[in-house]
N, C-alpha and C positions, 0 to 999 in steps of 0.2 A: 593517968587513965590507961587502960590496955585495951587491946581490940579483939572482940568481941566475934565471932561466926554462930548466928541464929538462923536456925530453918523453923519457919512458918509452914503445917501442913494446914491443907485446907479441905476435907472432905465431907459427900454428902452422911446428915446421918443416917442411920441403919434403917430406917421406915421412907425415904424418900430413892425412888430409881435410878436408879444409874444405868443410862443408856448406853453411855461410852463401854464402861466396864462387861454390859453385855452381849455389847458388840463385841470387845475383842475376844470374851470369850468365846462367844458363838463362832464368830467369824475367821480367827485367828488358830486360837490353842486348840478348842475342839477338833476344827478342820486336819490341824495338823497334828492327829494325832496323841494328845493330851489330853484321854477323859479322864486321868485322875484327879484334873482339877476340877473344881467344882462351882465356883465362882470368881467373881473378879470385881473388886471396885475401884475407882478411879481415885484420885487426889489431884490438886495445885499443891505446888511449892515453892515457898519463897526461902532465899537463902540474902540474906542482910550482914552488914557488918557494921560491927557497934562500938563504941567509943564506951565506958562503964566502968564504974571502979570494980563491978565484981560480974561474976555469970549471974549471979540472983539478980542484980539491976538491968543489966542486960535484956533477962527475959520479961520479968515485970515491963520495962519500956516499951518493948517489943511487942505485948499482948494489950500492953493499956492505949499503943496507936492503934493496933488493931481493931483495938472496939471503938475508939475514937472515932477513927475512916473509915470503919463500917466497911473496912477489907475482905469482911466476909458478913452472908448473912445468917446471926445467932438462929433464928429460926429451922432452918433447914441444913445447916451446914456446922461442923464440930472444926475447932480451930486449937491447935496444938503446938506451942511452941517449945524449941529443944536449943540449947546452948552448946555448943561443940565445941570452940574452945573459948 
C-alpha cells in the first residue's frame, strides 16, 4: 500500500453567510486598501494521510468517513475531497 496525502475542504455553501469571510473582508482587505476585491469566504481544512492501494481509494475512504462522522454538515456546508499524492 502507499501513502496517501488528502485535503478535506470544508465550506459554507453559497446561500448560507459567512460571517468570518466578511469580516476579513470588511475588516481586514478593504481597510487596507484592497477594493478590488470583492468578497471573501471562508473554509476548514483537513489534510490526512492515508494508507490505499490507489489515489481513487484513498479519496472514496476519505469522503465515505466523512459522511459517516458527519465531519461536516451535508445541509449547509459543501465537502471536497483532493488526493495530492
Amino acid at each position: 500500500m502507499k501513502s496517501f496525502e488528502v485535503v478535506v475542504t470544508i465550506e459554507n455553501k453559497n446561500f448560507i453567510n459567512d460571517p468570518e469571510g466578511e469580516t476579513i473582508h470588511k475588516d481586514l482587505i478593504l481597510k487596507g486598501g484592497y477594493s478590488n476585491i470583492k468578497s471573501v469566504r471562508t473554509a476548514k481544512v483537513l489534510k490526512l494521510q492515508v494508507h490505499a492501494k490507489s489515489s481513487l481509494e484513498a479519496s472514496e475512504l476519505i469522503k465515505k468517513m466523512c459522511d459517516d462522522l458527519r465531519i461536516y454538515n451535508p445541509i449547509v456546508s459543501n465537502c471536497t475531497v483532493t488526493t495530492l499524492t
